[in-house]
C-alpha positions as CSV (number, residue, x, y, z in Angstrom):
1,X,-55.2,168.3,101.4
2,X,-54.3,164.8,99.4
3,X,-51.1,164.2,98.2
4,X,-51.9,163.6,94.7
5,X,-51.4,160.1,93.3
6,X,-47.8,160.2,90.8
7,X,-47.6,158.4,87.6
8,X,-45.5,155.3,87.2
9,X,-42.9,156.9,84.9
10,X,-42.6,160.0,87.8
11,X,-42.1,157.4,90.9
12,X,-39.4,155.6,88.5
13,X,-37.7,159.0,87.9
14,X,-37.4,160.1,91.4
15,X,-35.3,157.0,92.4
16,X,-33.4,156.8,88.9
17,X,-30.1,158.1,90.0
18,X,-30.0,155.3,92.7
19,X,-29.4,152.7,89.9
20,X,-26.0,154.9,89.2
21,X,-25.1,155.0,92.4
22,X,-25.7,151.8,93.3
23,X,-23.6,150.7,90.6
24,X,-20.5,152.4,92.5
25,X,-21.7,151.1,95.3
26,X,-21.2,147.7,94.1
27,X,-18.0,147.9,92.3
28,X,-16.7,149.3,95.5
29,X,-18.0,145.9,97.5
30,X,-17.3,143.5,94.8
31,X,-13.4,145.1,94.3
32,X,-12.1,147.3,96.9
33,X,-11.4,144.1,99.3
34,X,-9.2,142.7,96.0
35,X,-7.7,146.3,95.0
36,X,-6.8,146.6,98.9
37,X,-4.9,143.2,98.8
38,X,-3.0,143.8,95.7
39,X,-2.2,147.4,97.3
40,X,-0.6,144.8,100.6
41,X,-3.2,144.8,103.3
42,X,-3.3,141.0,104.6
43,X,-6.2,139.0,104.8
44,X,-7.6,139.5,108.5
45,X,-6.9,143.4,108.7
46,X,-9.2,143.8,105.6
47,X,-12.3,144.4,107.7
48,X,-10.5,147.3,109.4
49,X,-10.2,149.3,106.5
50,X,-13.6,148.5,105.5
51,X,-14.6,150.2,108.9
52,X,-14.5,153.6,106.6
53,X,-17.2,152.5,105.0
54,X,-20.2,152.3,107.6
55,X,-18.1,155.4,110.2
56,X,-18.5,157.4,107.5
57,X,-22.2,156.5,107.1
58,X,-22.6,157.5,111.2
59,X,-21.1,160.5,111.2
60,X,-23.0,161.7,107.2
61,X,-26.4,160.4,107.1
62,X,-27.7,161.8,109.9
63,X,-26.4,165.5,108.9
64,X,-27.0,165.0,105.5
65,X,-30.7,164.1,106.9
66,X,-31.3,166.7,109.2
67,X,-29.9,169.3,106.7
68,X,-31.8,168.5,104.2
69,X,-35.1,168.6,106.2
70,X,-33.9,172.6,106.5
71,X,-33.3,172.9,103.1
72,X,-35.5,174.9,100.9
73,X,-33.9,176.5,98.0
74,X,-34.3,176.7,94.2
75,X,-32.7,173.9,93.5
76,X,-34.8,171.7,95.5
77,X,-34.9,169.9,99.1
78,X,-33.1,167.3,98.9
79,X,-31.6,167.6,95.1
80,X,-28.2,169.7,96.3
81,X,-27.2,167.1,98.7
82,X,-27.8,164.0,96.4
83,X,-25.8,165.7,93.6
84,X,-23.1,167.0,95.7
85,X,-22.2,163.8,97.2
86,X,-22.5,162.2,93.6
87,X,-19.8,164.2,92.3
88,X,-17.7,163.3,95.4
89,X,-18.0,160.0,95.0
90,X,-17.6,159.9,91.3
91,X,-14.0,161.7,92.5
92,X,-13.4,158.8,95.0
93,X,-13.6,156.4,92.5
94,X,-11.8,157.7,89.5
95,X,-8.2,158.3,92.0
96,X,-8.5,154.9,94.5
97,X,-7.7,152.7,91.4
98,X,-4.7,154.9,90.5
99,X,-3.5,154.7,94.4
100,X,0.3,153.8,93.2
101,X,0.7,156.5,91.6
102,X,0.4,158.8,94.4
103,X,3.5,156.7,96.6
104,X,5.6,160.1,96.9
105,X,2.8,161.4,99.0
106,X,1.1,158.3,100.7
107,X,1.5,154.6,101.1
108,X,-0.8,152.9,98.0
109,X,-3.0,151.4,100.8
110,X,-3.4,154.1,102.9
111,X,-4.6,156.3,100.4
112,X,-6.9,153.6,99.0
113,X,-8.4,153.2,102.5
114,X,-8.6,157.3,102.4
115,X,-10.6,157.2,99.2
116,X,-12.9,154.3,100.3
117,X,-13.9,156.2,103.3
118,X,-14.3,159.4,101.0
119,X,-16.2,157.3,98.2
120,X,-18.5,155.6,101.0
121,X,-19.0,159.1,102.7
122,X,-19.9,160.5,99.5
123,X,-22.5,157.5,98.4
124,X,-24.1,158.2,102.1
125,X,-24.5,162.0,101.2
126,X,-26.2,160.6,98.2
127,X,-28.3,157.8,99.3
128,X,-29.7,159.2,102.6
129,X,-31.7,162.1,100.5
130,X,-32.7,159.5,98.1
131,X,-34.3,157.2,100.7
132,X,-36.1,160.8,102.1
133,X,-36.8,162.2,98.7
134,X,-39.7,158.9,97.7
135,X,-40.8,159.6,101.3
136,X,-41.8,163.4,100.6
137,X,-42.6,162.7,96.8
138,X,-45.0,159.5,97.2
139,X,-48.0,159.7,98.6
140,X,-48.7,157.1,101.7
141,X,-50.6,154.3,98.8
142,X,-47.8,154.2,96.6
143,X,-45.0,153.7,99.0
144,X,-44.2,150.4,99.2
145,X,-44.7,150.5,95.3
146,X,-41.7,153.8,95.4
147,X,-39.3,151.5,97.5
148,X,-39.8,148.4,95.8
149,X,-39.0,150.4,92.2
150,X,-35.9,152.1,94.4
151,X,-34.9,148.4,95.4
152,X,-35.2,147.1,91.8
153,X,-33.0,150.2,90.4
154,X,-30.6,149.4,92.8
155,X,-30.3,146.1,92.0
156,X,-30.3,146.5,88.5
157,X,-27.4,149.3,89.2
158,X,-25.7,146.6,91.3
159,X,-25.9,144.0,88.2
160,X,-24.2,146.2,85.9
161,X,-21.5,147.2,88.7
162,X,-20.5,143.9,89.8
163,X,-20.5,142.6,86.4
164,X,-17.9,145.3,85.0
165,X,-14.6,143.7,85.5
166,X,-15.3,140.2,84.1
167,X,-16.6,141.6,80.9
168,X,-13.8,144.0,80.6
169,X,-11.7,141.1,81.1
170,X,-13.8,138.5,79.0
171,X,-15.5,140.4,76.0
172,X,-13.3,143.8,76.0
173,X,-10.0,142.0,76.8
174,X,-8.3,143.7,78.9
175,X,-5.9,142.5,81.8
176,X,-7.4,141.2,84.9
177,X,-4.2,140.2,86.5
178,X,-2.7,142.5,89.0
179,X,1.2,143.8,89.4
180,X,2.8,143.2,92.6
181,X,1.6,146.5,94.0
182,X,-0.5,147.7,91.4
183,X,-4.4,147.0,90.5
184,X,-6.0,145.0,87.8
185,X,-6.5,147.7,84.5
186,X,-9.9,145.6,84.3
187,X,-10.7,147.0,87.5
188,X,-9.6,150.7,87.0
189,X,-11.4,150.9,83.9
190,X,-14.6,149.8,85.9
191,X,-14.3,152.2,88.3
192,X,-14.0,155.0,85.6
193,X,-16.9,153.4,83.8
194,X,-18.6,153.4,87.2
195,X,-18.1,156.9,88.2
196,X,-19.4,158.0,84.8
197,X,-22.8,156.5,85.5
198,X,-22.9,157.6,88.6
199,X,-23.1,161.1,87.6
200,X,-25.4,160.8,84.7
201,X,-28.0,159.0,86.5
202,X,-28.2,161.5,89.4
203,X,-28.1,164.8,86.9
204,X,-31.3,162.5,85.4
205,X,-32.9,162.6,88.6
206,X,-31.8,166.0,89.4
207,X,-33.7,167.5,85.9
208,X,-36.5,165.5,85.8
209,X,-38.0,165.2,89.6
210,X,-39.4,168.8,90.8
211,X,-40.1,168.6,94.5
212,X,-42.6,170.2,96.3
213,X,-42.3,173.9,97.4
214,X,-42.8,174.2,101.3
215,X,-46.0,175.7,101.2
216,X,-47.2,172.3,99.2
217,X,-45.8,170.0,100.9
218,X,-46.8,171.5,104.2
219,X,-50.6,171.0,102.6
220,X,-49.9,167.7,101.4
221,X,-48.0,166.6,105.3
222,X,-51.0,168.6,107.3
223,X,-47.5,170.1,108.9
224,X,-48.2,173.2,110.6
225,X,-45.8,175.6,108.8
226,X,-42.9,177.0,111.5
227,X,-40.9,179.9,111.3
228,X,-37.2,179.0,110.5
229,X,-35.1,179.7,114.1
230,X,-31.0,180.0,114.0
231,X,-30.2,177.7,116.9
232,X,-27.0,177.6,118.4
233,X,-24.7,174.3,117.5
234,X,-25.2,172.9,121.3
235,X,-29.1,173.5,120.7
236,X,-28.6,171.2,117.4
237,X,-27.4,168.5,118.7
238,X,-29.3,168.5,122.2
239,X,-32.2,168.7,119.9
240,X,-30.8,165.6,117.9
241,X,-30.2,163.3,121.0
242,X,-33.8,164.1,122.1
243,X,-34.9,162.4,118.7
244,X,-32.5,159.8,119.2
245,X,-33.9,158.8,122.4
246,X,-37.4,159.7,121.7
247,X,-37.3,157.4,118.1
248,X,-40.2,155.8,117.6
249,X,-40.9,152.7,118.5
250,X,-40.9,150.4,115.6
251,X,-37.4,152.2,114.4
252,X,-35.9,150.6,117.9
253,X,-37.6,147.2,116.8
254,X,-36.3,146.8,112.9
255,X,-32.7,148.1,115.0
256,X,-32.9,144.1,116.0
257,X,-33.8,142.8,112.6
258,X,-31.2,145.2,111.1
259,X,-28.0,144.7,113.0
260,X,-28.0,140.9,111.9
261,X,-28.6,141.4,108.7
262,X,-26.5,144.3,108.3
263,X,-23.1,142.3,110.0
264,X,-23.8,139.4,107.7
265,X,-23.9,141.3,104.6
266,X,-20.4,143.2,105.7
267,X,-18.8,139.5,105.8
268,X,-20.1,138.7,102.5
269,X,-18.6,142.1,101.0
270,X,-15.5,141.8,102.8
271,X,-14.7,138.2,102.2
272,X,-16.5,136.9,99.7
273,X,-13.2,137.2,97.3
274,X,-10.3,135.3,99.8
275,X,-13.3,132.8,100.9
276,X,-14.3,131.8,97.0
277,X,-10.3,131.6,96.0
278,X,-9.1,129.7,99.3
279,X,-12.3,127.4,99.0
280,X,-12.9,126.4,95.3
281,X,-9.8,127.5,93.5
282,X,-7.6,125.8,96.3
283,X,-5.2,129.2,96.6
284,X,-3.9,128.7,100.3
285,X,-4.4,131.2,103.0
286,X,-0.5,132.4,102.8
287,X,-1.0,134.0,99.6
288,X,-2.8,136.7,101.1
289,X,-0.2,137.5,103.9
290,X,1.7,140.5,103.4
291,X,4.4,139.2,105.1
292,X,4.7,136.2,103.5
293,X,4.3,138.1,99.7
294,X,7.3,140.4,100.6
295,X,9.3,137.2,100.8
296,X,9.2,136.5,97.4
297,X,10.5,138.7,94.0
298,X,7.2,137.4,92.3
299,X,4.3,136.3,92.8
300,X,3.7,133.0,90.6
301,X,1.9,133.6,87.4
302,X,-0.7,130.6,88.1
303,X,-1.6,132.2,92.0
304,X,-1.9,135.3,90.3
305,X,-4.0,134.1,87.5
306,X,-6.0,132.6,90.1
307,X,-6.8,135.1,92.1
308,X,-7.7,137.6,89.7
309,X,-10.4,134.6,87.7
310,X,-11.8,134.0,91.2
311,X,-12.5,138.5,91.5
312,X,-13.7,137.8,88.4
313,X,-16.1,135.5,89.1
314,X,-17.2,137.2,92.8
315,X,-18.7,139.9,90.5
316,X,-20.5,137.3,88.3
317,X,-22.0,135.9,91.8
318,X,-22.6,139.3,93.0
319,X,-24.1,140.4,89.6
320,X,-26.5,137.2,90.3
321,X,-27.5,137.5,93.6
322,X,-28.7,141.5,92.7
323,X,-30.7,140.3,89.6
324,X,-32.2,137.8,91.3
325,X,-33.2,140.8,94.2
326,X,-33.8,142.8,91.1
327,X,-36.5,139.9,90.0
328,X,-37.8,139.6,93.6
329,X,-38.4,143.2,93.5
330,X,-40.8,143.2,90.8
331,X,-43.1,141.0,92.7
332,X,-42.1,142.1,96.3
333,X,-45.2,144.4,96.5
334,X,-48.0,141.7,95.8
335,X,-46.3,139.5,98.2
336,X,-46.0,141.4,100.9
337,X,-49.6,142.8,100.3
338,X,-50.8,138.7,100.2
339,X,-48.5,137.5,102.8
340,X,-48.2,140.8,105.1
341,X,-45.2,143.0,104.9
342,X,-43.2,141.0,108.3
343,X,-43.9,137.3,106.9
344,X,-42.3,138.4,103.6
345,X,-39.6,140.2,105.2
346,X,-38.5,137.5,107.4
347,X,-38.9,134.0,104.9
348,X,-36.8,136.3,102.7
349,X,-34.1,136.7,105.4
350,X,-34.2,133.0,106.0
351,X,-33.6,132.6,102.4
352,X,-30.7,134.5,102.5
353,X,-29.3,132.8,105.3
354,X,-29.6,129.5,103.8
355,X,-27.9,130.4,101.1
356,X,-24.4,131.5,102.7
357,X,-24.7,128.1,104.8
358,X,-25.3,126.5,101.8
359,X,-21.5,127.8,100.2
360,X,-20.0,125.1,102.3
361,X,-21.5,122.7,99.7
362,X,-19.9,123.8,96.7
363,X,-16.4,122.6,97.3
364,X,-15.6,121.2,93.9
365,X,-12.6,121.6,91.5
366,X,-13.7,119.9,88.6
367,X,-13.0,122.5,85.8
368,X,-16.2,123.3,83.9
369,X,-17.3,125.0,80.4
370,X,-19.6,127.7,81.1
371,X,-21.5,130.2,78.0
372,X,-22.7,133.1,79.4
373,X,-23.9,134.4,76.3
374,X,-21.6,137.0,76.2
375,X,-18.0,135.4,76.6
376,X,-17.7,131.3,77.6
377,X,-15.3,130.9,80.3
378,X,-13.9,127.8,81.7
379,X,-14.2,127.9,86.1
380,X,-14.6,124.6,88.8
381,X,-18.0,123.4,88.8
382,X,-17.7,124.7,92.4
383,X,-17.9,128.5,91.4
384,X,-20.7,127.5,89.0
385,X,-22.8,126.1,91.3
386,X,-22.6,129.1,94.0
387,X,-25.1,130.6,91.5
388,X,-27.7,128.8,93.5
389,X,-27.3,130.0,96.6
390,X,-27.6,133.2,95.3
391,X,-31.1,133.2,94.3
392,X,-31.8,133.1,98.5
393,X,-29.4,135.6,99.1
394,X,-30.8,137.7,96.4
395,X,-34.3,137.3,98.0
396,X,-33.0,139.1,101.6
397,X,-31.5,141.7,99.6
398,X,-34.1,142.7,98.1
399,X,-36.4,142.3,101.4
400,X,-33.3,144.3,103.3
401,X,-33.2,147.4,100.7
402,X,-37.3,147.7,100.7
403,X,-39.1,146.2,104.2
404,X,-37.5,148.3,106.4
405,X,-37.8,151.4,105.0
406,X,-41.6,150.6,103.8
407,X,-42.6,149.5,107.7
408,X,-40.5,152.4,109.3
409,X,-41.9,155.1,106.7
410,X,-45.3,154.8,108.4
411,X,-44.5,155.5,111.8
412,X,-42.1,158.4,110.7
413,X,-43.4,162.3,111.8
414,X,-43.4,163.8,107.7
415,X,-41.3,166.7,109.0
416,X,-38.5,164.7,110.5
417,X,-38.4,161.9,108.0
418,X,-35.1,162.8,106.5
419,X,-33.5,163.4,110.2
420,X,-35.1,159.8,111.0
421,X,-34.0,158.1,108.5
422,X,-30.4,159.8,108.9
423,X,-31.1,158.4,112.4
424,X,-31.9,155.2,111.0
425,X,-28.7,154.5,109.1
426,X,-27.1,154.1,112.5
427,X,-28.7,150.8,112.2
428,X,-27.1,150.0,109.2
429,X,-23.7,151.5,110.4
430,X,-23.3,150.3,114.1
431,X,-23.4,146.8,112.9
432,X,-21.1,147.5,110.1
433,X,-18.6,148.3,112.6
434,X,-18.8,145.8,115.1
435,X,-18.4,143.0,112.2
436,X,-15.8,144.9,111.0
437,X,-14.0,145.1,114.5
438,X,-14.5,141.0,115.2
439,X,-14.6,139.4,112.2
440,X,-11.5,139.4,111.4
441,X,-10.4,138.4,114.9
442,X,-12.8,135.9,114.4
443,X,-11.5,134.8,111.2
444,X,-7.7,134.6,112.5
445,X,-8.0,132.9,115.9
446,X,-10.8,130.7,115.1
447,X,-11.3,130.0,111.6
448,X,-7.2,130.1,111.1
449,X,-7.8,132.1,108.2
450,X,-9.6,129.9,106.5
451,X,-12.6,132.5,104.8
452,X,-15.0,129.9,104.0
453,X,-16.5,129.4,107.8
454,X,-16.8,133.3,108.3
455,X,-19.3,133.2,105.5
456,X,-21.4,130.5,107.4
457,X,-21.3,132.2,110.4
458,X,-22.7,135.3,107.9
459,X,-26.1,133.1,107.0
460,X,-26.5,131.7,111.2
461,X,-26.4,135.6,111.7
462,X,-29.1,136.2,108.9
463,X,-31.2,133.9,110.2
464,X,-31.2,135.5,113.5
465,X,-32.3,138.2,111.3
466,X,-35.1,136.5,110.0
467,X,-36.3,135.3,113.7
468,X,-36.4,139.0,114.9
469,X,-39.1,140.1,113.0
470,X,-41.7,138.4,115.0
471,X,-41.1,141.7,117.6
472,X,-41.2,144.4,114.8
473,X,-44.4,146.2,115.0
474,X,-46.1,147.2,111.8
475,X,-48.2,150.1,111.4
476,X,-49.0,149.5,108.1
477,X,-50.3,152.9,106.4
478,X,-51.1,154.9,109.0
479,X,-49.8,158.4,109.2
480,X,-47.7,159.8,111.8
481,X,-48.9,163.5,112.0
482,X,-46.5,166.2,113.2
């Protein structure tokens, strides 16, 4: 039986809630490296604590994935799991901002690395069913059209999220410099905002997207309905580490593809902020020691002033480089279908490797007038121009959130698509940790803390990227029957 064909408006709904948690997901990669810094962690440790982030991702997706391929209940297949870790997550970020508070019972930075790792574990609980939910919803013709409309809400979600602080700072007014210890009220606000969304975009999703019951979706799959079997735990995950090593081919391929794009973007998240205010606002490398900060009673209004305009800004650059992936996503479908879903996937990799390169040619001082319609700000013509590279880097975000997905979803058995693409995220996760692990060894003992080079070494990684698709195979739309 045909899966029947969904209406624009339904394909939009099922990947609605993705916009809000996107929107955490990006005040959480736009801030947490500057809330952890004004919290005390120094400049080439920042990468460890980020290593929450894709652990947590290892050890949830693939749980939340295969769970959710055994869950059948009134409230839906995936739903539970996509609401529950929503309301985690909005948790995580409504107490990491407020960190200080809890001293008597923790260190400020340890329990803001404790509620990254819970916010980031929560978003994974939440994404993973998302990804699997357009796979069971939309039929094989309209998939590429379902991820590209998940990739634009994303980075519409991602616009909004990285935007927050400056206009809290800019139009609302509030403070965007940080307390020796304490984070920016700018910030904290965002997170509340952010956490607000979160939920109301998911409880959207939740109401207005009915899944399939078993017996239809079974039709629509041509999967042989199986009688549900209580295994042991050792069964489980024997069962697990024969799909791991049995994945199918093209999964092992994009693996390539992913892991440089995926340790690139980790660099950009994680030092983005000390790379923009050491390179273009000229704040030397010592004023984000720890060691060197507890030598002092103050830190100097101007250093402080300029480290929280140049957060500021990172989310302006951020915002940019997701609405330009939010533009490329409109028109990512026709491309791919002109060009052929591999060409696209790698010139838009390329693009985005470029465009980190391309940061080292934006070293420039000169103070500058900008109107940005909604507040007019004055910032070196240097942080001005890093808008262009972000058009390129925009481009392979879009591609990164979409291609891979779209090629893997058609060589994917329907009734282990949520355990595959749990499986999948290691992908995403692995080299998350390995950038985390060396690149801030990397940035210390070759780059002498100097943040700007670690960002070029991001876009020669990307590009690697880009040259690894040539060995991705591409099945196109043909169906992997169970």
């Amino acid at each position: 039986m045909k899966q029947p064909t969904l209406p624009f408006w339904q394909v939009w709904n099922v990947s609605f809630g993705f916009l809000g948690v996107q929107l955490g997901f990006a005040l959480q990669n736009a801030n947490v490296s500057r809330v952890l810094s004004d919290l005390g962690a120094d400049l080439h440790s920042l990468s460890l604590f980020w290593l929450a982030a894709p652990i947590m991702g290892l050890l949830v997706q693939p749980i939340v994935g295969a769970a959710s391929d055994r869950t059948w209940n009134r409230f839906g297949r995936r739903k539970p799991f996509i609401l529950g870790g929503a309301i985690a997550a909005a948790i995580g970020m409504f107490l990491m901002p407020n960190a200080s508070i809890f001293v008597a019972f923790l260190a400020p930075m340890l329990f803001g690395g404790i509620m990254l790792a819970l916010m980031d574990g929560a978003f994974n609980v939440t994404m993973q069913p998302f990804r699997a939910l357009v796979s069971d919803m939309v039929p094989p013709q309209q998939r590429t059209l379902g991820y590209s409309i998940q990739a634009l809400l994303i980075n519409i979600g991602a616009v909004i999220g990285s935007i927050l602080p400056f206009v809290l700072t800019n139009v609302i007014g509030l403070d965007n410099v940080a307390e020796k210890g304490q984070v920016a009220e700018t910030v904290t606000w965002a997170f509340y905002i952010g956490a607000t969304a979160l939920l109301g975009t998911v409880l959207w999703t939740c109401f207005r997207t009915k899944e399939y019951a078993p017996d239809d979706y079974n039709r629509y799959k041509n999967i042989a309905p199986k009688p549900i079997v209580k295994t042991s735990l050792a069964t489980r995950l024997g069962n697990f580490w024969q799909l791991f090593i049995h994945m199918p081919k093209t999964m092992r391929q994009l693996a390539l593809v992913q892991f440089f794009s995926w340790f690139s973007l980790f660099i950009m998240w994680v030092y983005s902020t000390p790379a923009i205010t050491q390179y273009i606002w000229g704040i030397e490398a010592k004023w984000f020691d720890p060691a060197y900060l507890h030598t002092l009673d103050s830190i100097p209004a101007e250093i402080s002033a300029a480290k929280g305009a140049a957060g500021d800004w990172v989310g302006i650059i951020f915002a940019a480089y997701s609405l330009f992936a939010a533009l490329f996503s409109i028109v990512l479908t026709r491309i791919a279908n002109r060009l052929g879903r591999k060409l696209t996937y790698s010139l838009s990799l390329l693009a985005g490797g470029i465009g980190y390169i391309s940061f080292l040619f934006f070293q420039n001082a000169e103070i500058v007038h900008v109107n940005l319609l909604v507040t007019q700000v004055d910032v070196p013509r240097g942080a001005l121009n890093l808008l262009l590279p972000m058009v390129g880097i925009g481009i392979a975000w879009a591609a990164i959130l979409a291609m891979p997905y779209a090629i893997l979803s058609s060589s994917l058995p329907a009734d282990k698509t949520g355990v595959y693409m749990g499986i999948f995220n290691f992908t995403i996760a692995a080299p998350q940790i390995v950038s985390g692990l060396v690149a801030g060894q990397i940035l210390k003992y070759v780059f002498d803390n100097q943040a700007i080079y670690i960002i070029v070494l991001a876009g020669v990684c990307m590009i690697l990227g880009a040259m690894s698709v040539y060995f991705v195979q591409d099945n196109s739309d043909a169906e992997v029957k169970a």
